[in-house]
C-alpha positions as semicolon CSV with decimal commas, in nm:
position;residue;x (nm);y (nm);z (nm)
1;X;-2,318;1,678;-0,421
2;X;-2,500;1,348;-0,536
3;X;-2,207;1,096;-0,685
4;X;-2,302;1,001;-1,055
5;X;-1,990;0,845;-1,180
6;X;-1,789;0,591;-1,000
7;X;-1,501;0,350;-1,043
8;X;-1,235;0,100;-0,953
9;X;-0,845;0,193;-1,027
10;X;-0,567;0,000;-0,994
11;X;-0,221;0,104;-0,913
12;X;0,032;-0,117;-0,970
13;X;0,409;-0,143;-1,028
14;X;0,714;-0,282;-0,924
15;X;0,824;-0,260;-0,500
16;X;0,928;0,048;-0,383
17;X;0,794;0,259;-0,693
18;X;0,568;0,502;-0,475
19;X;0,221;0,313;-0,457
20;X;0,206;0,346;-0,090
21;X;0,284;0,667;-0,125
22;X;0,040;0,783;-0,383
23;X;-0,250;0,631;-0,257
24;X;-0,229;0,832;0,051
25;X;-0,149;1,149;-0,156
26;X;-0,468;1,072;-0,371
27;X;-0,685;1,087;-0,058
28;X;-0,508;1,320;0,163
29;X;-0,416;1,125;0,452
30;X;-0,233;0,844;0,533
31;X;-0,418;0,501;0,501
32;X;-0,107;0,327;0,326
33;X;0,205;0,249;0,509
34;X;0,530;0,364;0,350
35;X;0,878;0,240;0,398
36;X;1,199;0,272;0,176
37;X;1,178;-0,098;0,173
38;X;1,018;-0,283;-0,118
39;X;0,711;-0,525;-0,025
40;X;0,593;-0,335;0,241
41;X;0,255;-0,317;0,097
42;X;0,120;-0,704;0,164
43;X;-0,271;-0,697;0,125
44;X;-0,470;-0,476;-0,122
45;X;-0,549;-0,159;-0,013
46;X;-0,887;0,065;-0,095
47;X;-0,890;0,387;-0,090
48;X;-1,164;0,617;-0,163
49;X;-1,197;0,980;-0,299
50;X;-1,449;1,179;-0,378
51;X;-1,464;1,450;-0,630
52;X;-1,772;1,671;-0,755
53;X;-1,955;1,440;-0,853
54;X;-1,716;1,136;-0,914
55;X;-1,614;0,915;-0,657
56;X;-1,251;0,703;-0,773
57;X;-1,182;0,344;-0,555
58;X;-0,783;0,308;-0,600
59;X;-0,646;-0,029;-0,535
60;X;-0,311;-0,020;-0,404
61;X;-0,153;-0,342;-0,418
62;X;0,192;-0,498;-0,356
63;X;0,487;-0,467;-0,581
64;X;0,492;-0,760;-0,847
65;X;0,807;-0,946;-0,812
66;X;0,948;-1,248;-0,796
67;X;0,777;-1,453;-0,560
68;X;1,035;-1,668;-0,300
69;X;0,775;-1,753;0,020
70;X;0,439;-1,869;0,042
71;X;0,365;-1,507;0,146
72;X;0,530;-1,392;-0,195
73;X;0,319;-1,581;-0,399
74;X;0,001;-1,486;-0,230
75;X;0,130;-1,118;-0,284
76;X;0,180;-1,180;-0,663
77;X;-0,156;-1,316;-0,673
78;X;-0,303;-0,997;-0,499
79;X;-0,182;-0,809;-0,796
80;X;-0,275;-1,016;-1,067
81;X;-0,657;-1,043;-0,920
82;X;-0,638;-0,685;-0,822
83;X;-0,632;-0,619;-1,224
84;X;-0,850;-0,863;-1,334
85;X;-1,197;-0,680;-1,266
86;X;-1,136;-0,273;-1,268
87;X;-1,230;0,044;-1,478
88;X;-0,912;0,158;-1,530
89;X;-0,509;0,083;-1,465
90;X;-0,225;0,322;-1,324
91;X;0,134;0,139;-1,406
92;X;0,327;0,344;-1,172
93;X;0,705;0,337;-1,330
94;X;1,107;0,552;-1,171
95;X;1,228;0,783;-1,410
96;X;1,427;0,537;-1,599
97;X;1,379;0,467;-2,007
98;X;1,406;0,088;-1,982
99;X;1,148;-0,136;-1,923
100;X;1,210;-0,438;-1,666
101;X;1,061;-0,755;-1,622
102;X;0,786;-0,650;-1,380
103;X;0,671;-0,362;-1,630
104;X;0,695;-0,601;-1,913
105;X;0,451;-0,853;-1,716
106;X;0,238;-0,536;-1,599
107;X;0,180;-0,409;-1,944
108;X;0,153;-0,772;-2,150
109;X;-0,200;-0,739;-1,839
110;X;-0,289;-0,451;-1,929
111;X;-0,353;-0,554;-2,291
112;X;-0,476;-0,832;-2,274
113;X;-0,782;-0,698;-2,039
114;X;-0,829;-0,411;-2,259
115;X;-0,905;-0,139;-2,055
116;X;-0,811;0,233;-2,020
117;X;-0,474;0,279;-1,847
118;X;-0,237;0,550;-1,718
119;X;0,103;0,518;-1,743
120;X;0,228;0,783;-1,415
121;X;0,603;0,855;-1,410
122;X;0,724;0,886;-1,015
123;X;0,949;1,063;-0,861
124;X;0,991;1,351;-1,139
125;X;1,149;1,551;-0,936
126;X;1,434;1,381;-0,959
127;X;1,546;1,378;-1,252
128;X;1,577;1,618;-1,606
129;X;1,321;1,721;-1,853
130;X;1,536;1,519;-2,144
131;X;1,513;1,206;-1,905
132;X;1,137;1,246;-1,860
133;X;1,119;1,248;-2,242
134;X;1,330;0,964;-2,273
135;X;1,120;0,749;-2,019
136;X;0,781;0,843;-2,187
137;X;0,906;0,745;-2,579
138;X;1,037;0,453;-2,423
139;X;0,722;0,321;-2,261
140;X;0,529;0,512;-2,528
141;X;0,655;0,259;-2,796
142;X;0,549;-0,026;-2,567
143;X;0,187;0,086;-2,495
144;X;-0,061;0,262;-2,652
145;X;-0,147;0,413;-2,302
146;X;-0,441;0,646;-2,266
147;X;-0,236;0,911;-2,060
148;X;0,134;0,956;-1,947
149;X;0,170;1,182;-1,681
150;X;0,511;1,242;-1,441
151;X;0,430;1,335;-1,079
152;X;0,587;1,347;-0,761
153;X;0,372;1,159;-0,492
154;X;0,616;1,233;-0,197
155;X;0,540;1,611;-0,321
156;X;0,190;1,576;-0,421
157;X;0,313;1,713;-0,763
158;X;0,087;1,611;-1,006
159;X;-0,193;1,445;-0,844
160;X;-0,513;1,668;-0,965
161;X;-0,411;1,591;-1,297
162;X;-0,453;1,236;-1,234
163;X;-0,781;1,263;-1,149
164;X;-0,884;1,456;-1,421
165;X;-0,794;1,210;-1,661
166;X;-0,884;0,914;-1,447
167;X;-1,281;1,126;-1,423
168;X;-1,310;1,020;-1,854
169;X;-1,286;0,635;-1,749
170;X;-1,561;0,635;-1,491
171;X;-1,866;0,445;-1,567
172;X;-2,182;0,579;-1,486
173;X;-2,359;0,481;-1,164
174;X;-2,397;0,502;-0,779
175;X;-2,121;0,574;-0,482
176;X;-1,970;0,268;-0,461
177;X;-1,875;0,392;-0,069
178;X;-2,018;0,659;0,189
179;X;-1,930;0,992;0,175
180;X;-1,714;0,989;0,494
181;X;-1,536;0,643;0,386
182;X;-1,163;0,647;0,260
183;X;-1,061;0,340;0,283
184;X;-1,250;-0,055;0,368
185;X;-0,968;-0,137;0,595
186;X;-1,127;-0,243;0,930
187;X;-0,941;0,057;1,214
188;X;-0,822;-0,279;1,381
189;X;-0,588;-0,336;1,071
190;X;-0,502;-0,045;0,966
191;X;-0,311;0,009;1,353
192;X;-0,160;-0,375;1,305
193;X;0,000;-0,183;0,993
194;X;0,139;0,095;1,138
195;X;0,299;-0,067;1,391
196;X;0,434;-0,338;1,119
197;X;0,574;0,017;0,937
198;X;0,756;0,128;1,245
199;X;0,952;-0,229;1,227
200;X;1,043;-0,150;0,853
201;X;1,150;0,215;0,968
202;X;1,350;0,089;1,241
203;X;1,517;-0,251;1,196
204;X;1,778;-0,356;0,930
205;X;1,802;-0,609;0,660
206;X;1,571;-0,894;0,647
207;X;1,457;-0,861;0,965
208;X;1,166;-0,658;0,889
209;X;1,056;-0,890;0,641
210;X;1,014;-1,171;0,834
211;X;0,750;-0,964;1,138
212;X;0,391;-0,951;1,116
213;X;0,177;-0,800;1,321
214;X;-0,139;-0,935;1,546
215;X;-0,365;-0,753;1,738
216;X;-0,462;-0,958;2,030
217;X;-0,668;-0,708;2,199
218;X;-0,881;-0,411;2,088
219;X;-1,112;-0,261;2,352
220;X;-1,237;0,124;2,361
221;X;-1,280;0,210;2,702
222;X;-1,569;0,413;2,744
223;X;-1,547;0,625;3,048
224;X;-1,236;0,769;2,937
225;X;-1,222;0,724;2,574
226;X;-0,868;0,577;2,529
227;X;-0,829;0,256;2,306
228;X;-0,642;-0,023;2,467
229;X;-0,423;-0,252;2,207
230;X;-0,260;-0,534;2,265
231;X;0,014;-0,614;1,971
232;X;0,196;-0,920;1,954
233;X;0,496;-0,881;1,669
234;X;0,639;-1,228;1,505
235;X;0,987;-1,286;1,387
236;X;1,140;-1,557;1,222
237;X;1,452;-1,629;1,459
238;X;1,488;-1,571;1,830
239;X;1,830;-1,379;1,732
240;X;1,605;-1,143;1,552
241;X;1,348;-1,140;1,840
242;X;1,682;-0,939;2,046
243;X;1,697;-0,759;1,832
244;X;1,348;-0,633;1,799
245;X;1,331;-0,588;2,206
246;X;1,691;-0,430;2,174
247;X;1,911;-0,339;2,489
248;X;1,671;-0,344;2,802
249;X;1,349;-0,339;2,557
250;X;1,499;0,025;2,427
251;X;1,435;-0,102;1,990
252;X;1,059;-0,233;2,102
253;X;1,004;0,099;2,295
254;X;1,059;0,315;2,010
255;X;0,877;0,134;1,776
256;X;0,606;0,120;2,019
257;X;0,615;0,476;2,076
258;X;0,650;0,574;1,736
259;X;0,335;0,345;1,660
260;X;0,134;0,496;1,934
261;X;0,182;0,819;1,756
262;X;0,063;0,714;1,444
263;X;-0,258;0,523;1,564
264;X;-0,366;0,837;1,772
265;X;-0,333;1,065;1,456
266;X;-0,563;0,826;1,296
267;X;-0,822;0,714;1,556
268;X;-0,816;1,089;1,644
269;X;-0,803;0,973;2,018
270;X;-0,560;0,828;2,297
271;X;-0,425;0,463;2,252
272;X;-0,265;0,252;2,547
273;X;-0,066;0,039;2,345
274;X;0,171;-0,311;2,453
275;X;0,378;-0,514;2,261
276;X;0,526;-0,846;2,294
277;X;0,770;-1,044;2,036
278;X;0,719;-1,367;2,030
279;X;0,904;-1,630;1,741
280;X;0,740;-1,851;1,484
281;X;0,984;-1,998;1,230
282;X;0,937;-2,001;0,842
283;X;0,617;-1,884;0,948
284;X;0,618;-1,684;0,587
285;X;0,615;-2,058;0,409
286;X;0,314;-2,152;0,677
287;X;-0,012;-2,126;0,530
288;X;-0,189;-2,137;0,807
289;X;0,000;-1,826;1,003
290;X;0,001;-1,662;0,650
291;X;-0,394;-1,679;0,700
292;X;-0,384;-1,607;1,088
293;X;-0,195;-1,280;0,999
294;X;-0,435;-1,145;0,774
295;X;-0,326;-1,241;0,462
296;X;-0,674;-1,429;0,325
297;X;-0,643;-1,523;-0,068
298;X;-1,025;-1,410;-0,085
299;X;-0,946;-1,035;-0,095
């Protein structure tokens, strides 16, 4: 079906709030990595779906908060560009009828750009009808918002209707991707991130925080078809380095493992994967290393 009606979405929010999470819900398969962890998401993250003849960019970006690195700010600025030049907004908000700074920041954009926006209430499955309610007059009488809609994107609850309202605020014109595109994250990336997710699922604390992930080597081997990665994972301290590697490399196996898993569920072939930990201090307040990681300001 030929694609008449195209446009560019933005979901933003506060961490944790179930951007991640929604994005891959939207287009049915994980392209996002999740965590329980706020500021996972780092870069902005396309995603494309098609439907009929509509095809919907989302822009999943990190949680805007208060910035306390070098790699903060450049996430706060992420979000604030991410807004600047799209069809429509989705302020993604918990179940809970007061508005906090983030939200207040979020919404004083959204004005002041004028353009359609969505105001999607998380994790409704959570909480009562009354509180719903509560949440929506509260929000309600802070925003004339277009549409306010609860879902559940850990449940998929909610989604379609998204969409549908979302198809009004489409401008006419061309695919703005190819049919079999759903997301403009290079495959090369989108493994450095799973394996980045497995530290957040795994480790404790601040730890997590302070890795990134860099692919050294990325080589398809033809005669057999298995992908051959080499990851090297940063940390801040060499006390947290131990940690990563755990008792006789046991921590770095299962996150390695774990990580394997995920990249061959989305290459759709086998991966030889190695890791090595290696430490570069403050490397979050480091410009440079921000850049090296993948972390450019010209997304």
């Amino acid at each position: 079906m030929e694609i008449k009606k195209s446009g560019m979405i933005a979901l933003v929010g506060r961490p944790n709030v179930g951007k991640s999470t929604l994005t891959n819900a939207l287009v049915g398969e994980k392209i996002a990595i999740v965590s329980n962890k706020p500021q996972t998401t780092r870069n902005r993250i396309c995603a494309v779906v098609n439907r009929g003849e509509s095809q919907f960019v989302f822009l999943d970006t990190p949680g805007l908060h208060r910035a306390r690195t070098k790699l903060g700010d450049y996430m706060v600025k992420v979000v604030k560009d991410s807004v600047a030049d799209v069809d429509a907004v989705c302020l993604i908000v918990e179940p809970i009828p007061h508005i906090g700074g983030p939200e207040e920041e979020l919404i004083a954009r959204i004005k002041a750009l004028g353009v359609p926006s969505l105001l999607l209430i998380n994790k409704m499955d959570t909480v009562e009808k009354e509180a719903l309610l509560a949440v929506m007059q509260t929000y309600g009488a802070a925003h004339d918002f277009n549409a306010i809609l609860p879902l559940s994107a850990k449940k998929g609850e909610g989604v379609e209707e998204i969409l549908k309202v979302l198809e009004e605020f489409l401008p006419e014109g061309p695919q703005l991707f190819p049919d079999d595109m759903v997301t403009d994250q290079p495959e090369r990336q989108v493994c450095a991130e799973i394996l980045r997710e497995k530290l957040l699922l795994c480790l404790d604390k601040e730890i997590p925080h302070g890795t990134a992930v860099e692919l050294v080597r990325f080589v398809e081997r033809e005669r057999d078809e298995v992908i051959e990665i080499d990851a090297t994972i940063y940390c801040e301290k060499e006390s947290h380095k131990g940690i990563i590697i755990g008792k006789g490399g046991s921590m770095l196996k299962k996150i390695s493992t774990l990580a394997r898993q995920d990249m061959e569920r989305f290459m759709g072939t086998k991966i030889y994967l190695q890791t090595w930990v290696k430490v570069k201090e403050n490397w979050r307040d480091n410009l440079n290393l921000i850049h090296n990681f993948g972390y450019k300001c010209d997304n």
